[in-house]
C-alpha positions in Angstrom: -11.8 27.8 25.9 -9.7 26.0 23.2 -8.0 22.8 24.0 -4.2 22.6 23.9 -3.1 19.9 22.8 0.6 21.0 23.0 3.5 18.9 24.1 0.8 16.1 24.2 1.5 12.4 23.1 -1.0 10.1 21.9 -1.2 6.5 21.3 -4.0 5.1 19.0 -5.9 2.4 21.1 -8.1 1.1 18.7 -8.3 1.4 14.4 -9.8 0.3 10.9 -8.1 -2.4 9.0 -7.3 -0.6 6.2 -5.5 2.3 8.3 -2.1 1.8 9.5 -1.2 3.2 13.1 -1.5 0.8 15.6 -0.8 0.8 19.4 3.1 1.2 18.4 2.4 4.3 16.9 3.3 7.4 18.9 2.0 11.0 18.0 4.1 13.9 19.4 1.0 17.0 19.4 2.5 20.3 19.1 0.6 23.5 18.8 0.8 27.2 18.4 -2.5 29.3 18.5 -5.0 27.1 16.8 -2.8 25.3 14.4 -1.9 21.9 15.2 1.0 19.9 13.9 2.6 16.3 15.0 5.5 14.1 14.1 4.6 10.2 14.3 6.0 7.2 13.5 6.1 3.3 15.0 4.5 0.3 13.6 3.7 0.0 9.8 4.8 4.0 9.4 8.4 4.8 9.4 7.8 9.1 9.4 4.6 10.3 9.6 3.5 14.4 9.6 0.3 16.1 10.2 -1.2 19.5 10.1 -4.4 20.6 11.8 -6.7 23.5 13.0 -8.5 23.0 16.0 -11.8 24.5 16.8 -12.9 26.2 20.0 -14.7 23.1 21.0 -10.9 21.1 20.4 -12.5 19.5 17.4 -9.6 19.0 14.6 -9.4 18.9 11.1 -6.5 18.0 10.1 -4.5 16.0 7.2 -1.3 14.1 7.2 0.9 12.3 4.9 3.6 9.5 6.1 6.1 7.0 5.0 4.9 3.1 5.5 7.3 0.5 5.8 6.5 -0.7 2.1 8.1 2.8 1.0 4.7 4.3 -0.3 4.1 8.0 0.4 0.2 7.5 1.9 -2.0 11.0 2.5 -5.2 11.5 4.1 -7.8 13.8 5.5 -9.0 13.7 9.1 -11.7 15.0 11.9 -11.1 14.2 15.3 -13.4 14.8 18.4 -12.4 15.2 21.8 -13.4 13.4 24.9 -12.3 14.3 28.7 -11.8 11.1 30.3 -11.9 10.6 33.9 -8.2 10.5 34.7 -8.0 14.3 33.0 -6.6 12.8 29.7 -8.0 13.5 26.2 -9.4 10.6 24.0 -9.5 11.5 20.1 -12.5 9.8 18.2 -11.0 10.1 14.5 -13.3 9.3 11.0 -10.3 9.6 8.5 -10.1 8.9 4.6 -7.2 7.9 2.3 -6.8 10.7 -0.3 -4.0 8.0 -1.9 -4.4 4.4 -2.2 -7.8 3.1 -2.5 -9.5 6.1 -0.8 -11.0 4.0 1.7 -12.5 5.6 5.2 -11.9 4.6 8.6 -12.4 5.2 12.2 -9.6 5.1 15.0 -9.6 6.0 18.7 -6.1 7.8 20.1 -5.6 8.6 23.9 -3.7 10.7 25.6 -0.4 9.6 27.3 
């Protein structure tokens, strides 16, 4: 059965360097059938989109684009794999890549609120 991530909100809990959420940043997770979208912002990003599918296993592919709080319009690709924790939330391991910038590739965690 699919994961839904709808009307979830995740907080990223740990990050590369050379990405920019951080623990201020809050992701708003809302999805219809397997398509996935979010609205995010906090931190370093002042407006932040994304656009995913999501697997039957609740894997996601996804990419996003945002506003950082030097004005630059940054864009990126991302996979995300689930995790059940314990306490019933969802923990997101992410390997992500800067299509703008200097194309660099990172890791993050993000967890469930």
């Amino acid at each position: 059965m699919m994961i839904d991530y709808n009307g979830k909100i995740f907080r990223p809990i740990v990050n590369s360097e050379n990405g920019e959420t951080s623990s201020e940043t809050v992701f708003k997770y809302n999805q219809t059938g397997n398509i996935l979208t979010s609205e995010y912002s906090g931190g370093k990003i002042k407006m932040g989109h994304l656009i995913g599918i999501v697997d039957e296993n609740g894997n996601i592919d996804m990419r996003y684009h945002q506003v950082n709080n030097r004005n630059e319009i940054m864009t990126g690709i991302c996979k995300s794999r689930p995790e059940f924790l314990e306490n019933g939330k969802i923990r997101l391991h992410e390997s992500w890549e800067w299509t703008s910038g200097d194309k660099s590739k990172g890791q993050s965690i993000i967890e469930e609120q």
